[in-house]
C-alpha positions as CSV (number, residue, x, y, z in Angstrom):
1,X,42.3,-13.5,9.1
2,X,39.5,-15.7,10.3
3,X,38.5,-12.0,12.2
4,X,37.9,-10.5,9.6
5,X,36.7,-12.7,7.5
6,X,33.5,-12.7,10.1
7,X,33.1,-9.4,10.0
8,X,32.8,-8.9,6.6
9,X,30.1,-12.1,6.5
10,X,28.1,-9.9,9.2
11,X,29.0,-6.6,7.5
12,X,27.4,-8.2,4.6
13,X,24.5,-9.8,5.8
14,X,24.0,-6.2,7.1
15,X,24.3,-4.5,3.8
16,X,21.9,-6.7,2.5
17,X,19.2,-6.8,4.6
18,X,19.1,-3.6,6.7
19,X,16.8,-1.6,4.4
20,X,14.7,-2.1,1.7
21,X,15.2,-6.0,2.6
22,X,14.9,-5.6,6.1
23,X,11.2,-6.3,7.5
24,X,10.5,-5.1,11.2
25,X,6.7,-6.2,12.5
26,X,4.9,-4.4,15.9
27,X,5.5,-7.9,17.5
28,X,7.1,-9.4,20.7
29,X,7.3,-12.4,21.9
30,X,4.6,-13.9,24.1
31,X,5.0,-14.5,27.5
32,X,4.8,-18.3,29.1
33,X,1.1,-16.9,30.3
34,X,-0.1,-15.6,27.1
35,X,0.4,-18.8,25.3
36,X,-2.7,-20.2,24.0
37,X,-3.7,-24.3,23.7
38,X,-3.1,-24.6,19.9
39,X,-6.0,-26.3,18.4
40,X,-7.8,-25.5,15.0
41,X,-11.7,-25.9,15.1
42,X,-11.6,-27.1,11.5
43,X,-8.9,-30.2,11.9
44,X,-6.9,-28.3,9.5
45,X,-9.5,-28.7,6.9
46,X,-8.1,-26.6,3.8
47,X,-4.5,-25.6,5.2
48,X,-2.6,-28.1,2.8
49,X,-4.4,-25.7,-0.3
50,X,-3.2,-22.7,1.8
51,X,-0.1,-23.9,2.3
52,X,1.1,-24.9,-0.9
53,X,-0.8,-21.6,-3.0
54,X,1.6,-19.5,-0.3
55,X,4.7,-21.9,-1.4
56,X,3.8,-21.9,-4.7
57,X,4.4,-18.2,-4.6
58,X,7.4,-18.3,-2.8
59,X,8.3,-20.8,-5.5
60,X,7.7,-18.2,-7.8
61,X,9.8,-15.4,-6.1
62,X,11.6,-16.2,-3.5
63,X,11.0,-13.9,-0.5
64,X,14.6,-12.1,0.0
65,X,16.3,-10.1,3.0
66,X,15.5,-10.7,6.4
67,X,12.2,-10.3,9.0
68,X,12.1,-8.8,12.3
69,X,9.7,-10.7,14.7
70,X,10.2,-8.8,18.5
71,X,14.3,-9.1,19.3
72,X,14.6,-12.1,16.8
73,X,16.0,-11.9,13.3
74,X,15.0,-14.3,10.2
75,X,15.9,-14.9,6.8
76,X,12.7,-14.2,4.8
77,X,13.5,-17.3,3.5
78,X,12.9,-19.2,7.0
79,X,8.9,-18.5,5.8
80,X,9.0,-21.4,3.8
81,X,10.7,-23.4,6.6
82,X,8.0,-22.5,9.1
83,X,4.8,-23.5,6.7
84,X,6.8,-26.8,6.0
85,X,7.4,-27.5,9.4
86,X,4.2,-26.5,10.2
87,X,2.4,-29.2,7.8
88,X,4.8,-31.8,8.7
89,X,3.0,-31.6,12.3
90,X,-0.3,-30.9,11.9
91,X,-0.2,-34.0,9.2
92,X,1.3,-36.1,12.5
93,X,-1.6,-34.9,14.4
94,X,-4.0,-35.9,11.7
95,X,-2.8,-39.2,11.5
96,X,-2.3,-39.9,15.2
97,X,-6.0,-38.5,15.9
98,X,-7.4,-41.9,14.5
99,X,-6.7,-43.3,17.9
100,X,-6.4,-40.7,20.7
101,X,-7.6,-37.7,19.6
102,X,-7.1,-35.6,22.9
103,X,-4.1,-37.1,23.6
104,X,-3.1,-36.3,20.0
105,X,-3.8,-32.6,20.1
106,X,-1.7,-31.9,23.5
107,X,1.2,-34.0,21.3
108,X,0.5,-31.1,18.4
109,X,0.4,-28.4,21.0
110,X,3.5,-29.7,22.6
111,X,5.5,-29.9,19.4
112,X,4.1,-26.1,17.9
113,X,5.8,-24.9,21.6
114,X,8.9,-27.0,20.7
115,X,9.4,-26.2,17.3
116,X,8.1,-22.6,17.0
117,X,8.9,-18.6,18.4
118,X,5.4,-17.3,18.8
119,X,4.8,-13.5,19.4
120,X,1.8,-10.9,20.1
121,X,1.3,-7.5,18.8
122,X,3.1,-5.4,20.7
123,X,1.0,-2.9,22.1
124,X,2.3,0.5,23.4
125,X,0.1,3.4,24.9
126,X,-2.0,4.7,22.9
127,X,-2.5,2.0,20.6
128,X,-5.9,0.3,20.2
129,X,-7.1,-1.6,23.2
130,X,-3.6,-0.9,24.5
131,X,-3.9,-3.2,28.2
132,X,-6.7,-5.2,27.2
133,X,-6.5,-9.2,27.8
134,X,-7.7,-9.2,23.8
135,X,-6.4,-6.7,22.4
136,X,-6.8,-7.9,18.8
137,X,-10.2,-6.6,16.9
138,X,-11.6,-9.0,14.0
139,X,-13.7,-8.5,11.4
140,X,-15.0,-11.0,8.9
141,X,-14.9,-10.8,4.9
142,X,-16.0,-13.3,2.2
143,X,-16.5,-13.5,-1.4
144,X,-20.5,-12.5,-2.3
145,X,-22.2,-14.6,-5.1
146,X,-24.1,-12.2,-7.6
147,X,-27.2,-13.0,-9.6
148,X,-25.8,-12.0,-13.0
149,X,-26.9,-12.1,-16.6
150,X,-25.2,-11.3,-19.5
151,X,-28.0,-9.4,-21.0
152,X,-29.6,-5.8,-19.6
153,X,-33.3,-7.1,-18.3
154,X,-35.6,-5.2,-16.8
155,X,-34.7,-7.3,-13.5
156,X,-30.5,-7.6,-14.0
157,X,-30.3,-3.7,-15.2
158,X,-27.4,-2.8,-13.0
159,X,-23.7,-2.8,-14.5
160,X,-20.4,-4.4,-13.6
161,X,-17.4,-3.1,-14.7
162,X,-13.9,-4.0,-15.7
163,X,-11.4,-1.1,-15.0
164,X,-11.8,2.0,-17.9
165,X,-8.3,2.4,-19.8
166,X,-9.3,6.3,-20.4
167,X,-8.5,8.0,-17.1
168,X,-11.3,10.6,-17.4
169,X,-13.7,7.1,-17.5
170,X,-11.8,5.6,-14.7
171,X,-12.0,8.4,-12.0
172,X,-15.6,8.7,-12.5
173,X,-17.6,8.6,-8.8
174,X,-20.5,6.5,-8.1
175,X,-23.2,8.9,-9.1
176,X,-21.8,9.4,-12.6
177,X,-21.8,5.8,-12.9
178,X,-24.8,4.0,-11.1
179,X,-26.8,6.9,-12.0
180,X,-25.8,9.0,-14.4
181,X,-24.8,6.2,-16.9
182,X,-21.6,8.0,-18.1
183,X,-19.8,4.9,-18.5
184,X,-22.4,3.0,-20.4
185,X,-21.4,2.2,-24.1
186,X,-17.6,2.0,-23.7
187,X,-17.3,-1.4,-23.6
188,X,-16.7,-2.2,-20.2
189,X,-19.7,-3.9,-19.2
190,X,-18.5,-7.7,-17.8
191,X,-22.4,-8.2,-16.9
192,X,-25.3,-7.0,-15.3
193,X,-27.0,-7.5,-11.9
194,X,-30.2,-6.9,-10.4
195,X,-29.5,-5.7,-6.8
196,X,-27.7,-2.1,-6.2
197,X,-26.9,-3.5,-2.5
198,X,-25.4,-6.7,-3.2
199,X,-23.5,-4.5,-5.9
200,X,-22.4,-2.2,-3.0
201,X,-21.7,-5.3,-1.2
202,X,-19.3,-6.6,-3.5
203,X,-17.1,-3.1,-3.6
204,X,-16.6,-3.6,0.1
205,X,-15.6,-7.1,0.0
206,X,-13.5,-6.6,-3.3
207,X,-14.6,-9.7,-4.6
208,X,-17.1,-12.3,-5.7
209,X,-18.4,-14.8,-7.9
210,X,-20.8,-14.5,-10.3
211,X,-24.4,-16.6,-10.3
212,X,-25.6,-16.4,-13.8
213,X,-29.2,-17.1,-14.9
214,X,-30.2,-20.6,-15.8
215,X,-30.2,-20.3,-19.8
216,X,-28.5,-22.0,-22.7
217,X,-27.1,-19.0,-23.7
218,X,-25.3,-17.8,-20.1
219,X,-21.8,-18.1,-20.0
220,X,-20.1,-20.2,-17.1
221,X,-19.7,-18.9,-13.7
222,X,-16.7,-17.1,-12.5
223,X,-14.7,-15.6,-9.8
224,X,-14.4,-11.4,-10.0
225,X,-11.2,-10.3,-8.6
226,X,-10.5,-6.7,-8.0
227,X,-9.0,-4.5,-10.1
228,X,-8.4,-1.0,-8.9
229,X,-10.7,1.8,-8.0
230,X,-11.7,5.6,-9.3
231,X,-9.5,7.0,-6.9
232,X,-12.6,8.6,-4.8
233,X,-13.1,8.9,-1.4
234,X,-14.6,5.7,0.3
235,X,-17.3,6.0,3.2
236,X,-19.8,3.7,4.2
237,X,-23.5,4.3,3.2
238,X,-24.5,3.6,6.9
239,X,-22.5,6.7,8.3
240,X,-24.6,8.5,5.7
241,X,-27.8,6.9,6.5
242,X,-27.2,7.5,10.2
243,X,-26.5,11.5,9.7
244,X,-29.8,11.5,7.6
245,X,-31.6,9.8,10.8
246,X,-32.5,7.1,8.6
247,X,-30.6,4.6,10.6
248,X,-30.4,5.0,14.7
249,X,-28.4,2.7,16.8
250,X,-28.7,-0.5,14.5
251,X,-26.5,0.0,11.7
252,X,-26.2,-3.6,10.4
253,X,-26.6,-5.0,7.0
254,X,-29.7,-6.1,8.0
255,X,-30.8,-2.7,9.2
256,X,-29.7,-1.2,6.0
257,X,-31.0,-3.1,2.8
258,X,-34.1,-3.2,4.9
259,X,-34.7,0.9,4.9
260,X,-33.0,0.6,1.5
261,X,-36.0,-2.3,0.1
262,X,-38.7,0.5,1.7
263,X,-37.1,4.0,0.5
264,X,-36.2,3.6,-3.3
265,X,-36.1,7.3,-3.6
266,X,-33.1,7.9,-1.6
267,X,-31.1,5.3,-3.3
268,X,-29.6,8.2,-5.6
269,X,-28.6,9.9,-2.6
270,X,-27.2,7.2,-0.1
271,X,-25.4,5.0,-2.4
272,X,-23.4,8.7,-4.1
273,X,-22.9,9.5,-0.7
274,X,-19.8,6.4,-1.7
275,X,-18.0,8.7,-4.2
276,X,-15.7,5.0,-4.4
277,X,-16.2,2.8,-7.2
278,X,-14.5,-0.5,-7.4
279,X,-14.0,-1.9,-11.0
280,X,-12.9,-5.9,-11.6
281,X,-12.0,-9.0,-13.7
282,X,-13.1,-11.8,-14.4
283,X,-10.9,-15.2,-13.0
284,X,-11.1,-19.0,-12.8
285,X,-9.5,-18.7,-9.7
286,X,-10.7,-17.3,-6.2
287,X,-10.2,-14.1,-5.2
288,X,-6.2,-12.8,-5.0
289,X,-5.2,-11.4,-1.9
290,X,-2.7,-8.7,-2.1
291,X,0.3,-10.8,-2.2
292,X,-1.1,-12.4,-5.5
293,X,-1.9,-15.4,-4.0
294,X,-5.5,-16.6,-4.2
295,X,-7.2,-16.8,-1.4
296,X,-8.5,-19.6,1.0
297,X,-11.8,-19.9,2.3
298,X,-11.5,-20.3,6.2
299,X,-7.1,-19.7,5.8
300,X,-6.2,-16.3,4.8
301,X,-6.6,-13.1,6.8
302,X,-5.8,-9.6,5.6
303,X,-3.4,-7.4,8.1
304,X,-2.6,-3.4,8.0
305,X,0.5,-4.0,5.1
306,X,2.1,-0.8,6.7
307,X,2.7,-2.9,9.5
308,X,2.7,-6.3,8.1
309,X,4.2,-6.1,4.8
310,X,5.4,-9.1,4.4
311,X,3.0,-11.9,3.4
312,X,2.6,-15.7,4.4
313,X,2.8,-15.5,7.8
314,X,1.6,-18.3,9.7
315,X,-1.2,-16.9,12.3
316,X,-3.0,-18.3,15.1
317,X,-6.2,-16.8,15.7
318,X,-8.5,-16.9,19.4
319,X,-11.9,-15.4,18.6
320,X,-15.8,-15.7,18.4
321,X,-17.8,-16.5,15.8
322,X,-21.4,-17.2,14.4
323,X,-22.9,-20.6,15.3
324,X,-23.7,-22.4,12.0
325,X,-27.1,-22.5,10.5
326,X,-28.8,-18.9,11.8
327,X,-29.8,-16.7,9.3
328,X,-27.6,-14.0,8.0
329,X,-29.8,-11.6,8.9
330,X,-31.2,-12.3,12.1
331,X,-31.5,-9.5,14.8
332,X,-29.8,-12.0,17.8
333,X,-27.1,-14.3,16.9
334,X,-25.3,-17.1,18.9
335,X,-21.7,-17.1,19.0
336,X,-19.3,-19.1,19.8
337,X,-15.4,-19.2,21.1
338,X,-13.1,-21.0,18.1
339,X,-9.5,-21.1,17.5
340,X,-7.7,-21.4,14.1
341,X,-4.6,-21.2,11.7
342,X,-4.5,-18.6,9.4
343,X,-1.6,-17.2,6.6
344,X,-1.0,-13.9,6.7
345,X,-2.0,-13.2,2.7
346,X,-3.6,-10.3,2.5
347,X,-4.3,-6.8,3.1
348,X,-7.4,-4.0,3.3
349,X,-8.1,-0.3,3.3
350,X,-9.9,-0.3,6.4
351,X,-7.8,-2.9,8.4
352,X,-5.4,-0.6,10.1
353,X,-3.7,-1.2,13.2
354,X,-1.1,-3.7,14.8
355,X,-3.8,-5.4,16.3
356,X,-6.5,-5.6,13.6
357,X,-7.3,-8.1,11.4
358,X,-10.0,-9.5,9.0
359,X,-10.7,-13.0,8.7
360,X,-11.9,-14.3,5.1
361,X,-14.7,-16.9,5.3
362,X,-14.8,-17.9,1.5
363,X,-17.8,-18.8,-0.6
364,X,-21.3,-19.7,0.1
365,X,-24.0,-18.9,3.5
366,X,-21.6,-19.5,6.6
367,X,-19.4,-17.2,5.0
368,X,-21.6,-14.5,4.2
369,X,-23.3,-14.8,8.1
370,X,-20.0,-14.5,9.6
371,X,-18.3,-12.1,7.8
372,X,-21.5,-10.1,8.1
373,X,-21.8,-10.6,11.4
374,X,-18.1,-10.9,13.5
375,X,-16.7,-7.7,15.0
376,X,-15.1,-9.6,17.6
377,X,-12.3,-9.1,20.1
378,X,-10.1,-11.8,20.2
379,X,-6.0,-12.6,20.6
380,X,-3.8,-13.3,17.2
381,X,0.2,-14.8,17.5
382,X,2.4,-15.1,14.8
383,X,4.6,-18.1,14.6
384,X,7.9,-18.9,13.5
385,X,10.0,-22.3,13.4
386,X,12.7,-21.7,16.1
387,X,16.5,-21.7,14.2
């Protein structure tokens, strides 16, 4: 009897977790030699805010079925035990580093090792930088601020929309609707803008926060969160700029809205060249990442979710980044090495890859310097609290 009463406990924890339930990731488990020194360059500024936005939405649906890091099986539920755990210690650290700091973070370091699995993407050949020491490639994202008024000027005469209910409105492409004006006078107008290229810059990003002009009448700032695009093919303006020979080897930002600031006759052209349009809403609240969670400057990254499907995973990030206080545009930046906890809480058409990952800065000029800036190779882990 006791027999087979285990088997039918595991040939039910089977049935309901070995499909739609069951989450595999492209992950191993690190080797003694590829473990990194866990230390965060921020002091964990920022990842109690994570943290509990991540819990709150576990709070709110609890994750079911099970995970598959490497060899090892979890509940999904053991998520919630790991970014527990995980604030429990760091919290030790913070409030042991008021006396030893150094001696404080090899404690932390010691007790991550002790207390969690950690794994690596697990490369195969033929995958990107397959063999390489850092085989993970990061990019940078943040949320732009946008000069905005809520009145068409002569200066703020470019449109932001909210998402068209008619579906012959909502699949319109860029030219029909940045230049052509075919959605004007339907209502959707949320405000208006004065720069085409931070407007461009805010469909990439998916995101932003609005900057309105100083006036009695101007409505409060507010966060845009994305809310679906026309369905059109995307492709970056630089590509296009490049095949025209406008751009050569230097295809940076930089590079860009300077030729763009020159050549206002080829705007037409260059920006349609982006058939995509990105369409948003307004929101109190910062940006949502794909998992509906808002996001957190300097905390959440976004992963390929046909890998990574699962959300709030607690990362650990080895990378470069800008040094603080160069301009955003400058031709020769200093970086320099960091290391940092992320969750895992979003997601992004061009991240693809089990080694990819883009790293979200937040609000304000760091943010928009690095995320402009960082295409960096770097290491990422994944950690979960040991059973």
């Amino acid at each position: 009897m006791r027999s087979t009463f285990l088997v039918l406990i595991v040939l039910s924890f089977y049935l309901t977790t070995s499909h739609a339930d069951h989450t595999k990731t492209p992950t191993r488990k690190a080797t003694p030699n590829e473990i990194p020194f866990f230390i965060d360059d921020l002091d964990f500024k920022e990842m109690s805010l994570a943290i509990s936005r991540q819990l709150k939405r576990f709070g709110a649906e609890a994750p079911q079925g099970s995970i598959q890091f490497g060899d090892d099986i979890y509940l999904k539920s053991d998520l919630i035990k790991s970014l527990k755990t995980f604030r429990r210690i760091y919290k030790i650290y913070l409030d042991c580093q008021k006396s030893s700091k150094s001696w404080c973070q090899l404690q932390f370091h010691k007790s991550i090792l002790k207390t969690f699995n950690i794994y690596v993407p697990d490369l195969k050949p033929g995958d990107d930088r397959y063999g390489e020491e850092k085989s993970t490639f990061f990019t940078g994202y943040y949320t732009p601020e946008i000069s905005a008024s809520s009145v068409k000027t002569q200066t703020h005469k470019y449109e932001v929309y909210s998402r068209p209910k008619e579906d012959h409105l909502s699949t319109l492409t860029r030219l029909q609707i940045d230049f052509l004006k075919l959605l004007v006078g339907f209502g959707y107008e949320l405000f208006y803008s004065n720069d085409l290229y931070d407007l461009y810059l805010l469909h990439i990003e998916g995101g932003g926060k609005t900057k309105f002009l100083n006036s009695f009448k101007s409505p409060q700032n507010y966060f845009l969160s994305y809310k679906g695009s026309n369905g059109q093919k995307f492709r970056f303006i630089a590509s296009y700029m490049k095949e025209k020979g406008m751009l050569t080897d230097d295809l940076s930002i930089r590079a860009q809205r300077k030729y763009l600031e020159k050549h206002p006759e080829v705007w037409q052209d260059v920006y349609s060249s982006c058939e995509n349009y990105i369409f948003f809403e307004p929101s109190h609240q910062p940006p949502i990442g794909s998992d509906d969670v808002s996001l957190t400057d300097n905390r959440s990254i976004a992963t390929d979710r046909t890998l990574y499907s699962q959300k709030g995973v607690l990362t650990f990030v080895e990378a470069r980044r800008p040094v603080e206080g160069q301009p955003t545009n400058a031709p020769n930046l200093e970086f320099k090495d960091f290391s940092r906890f992320f969750l895992d809480q979003d997601t992004g058409g061009a991240i693809k890859g089990k080694a990819r990952a883009d790293l979200y800065f937040g609000v304000g000029t760091y943010a928009e310097l690095a995320s402009h800036n960082i295409t960096e190779k770097g290491k990422i882990f994944f950690l979960m609290s040991k059973k």
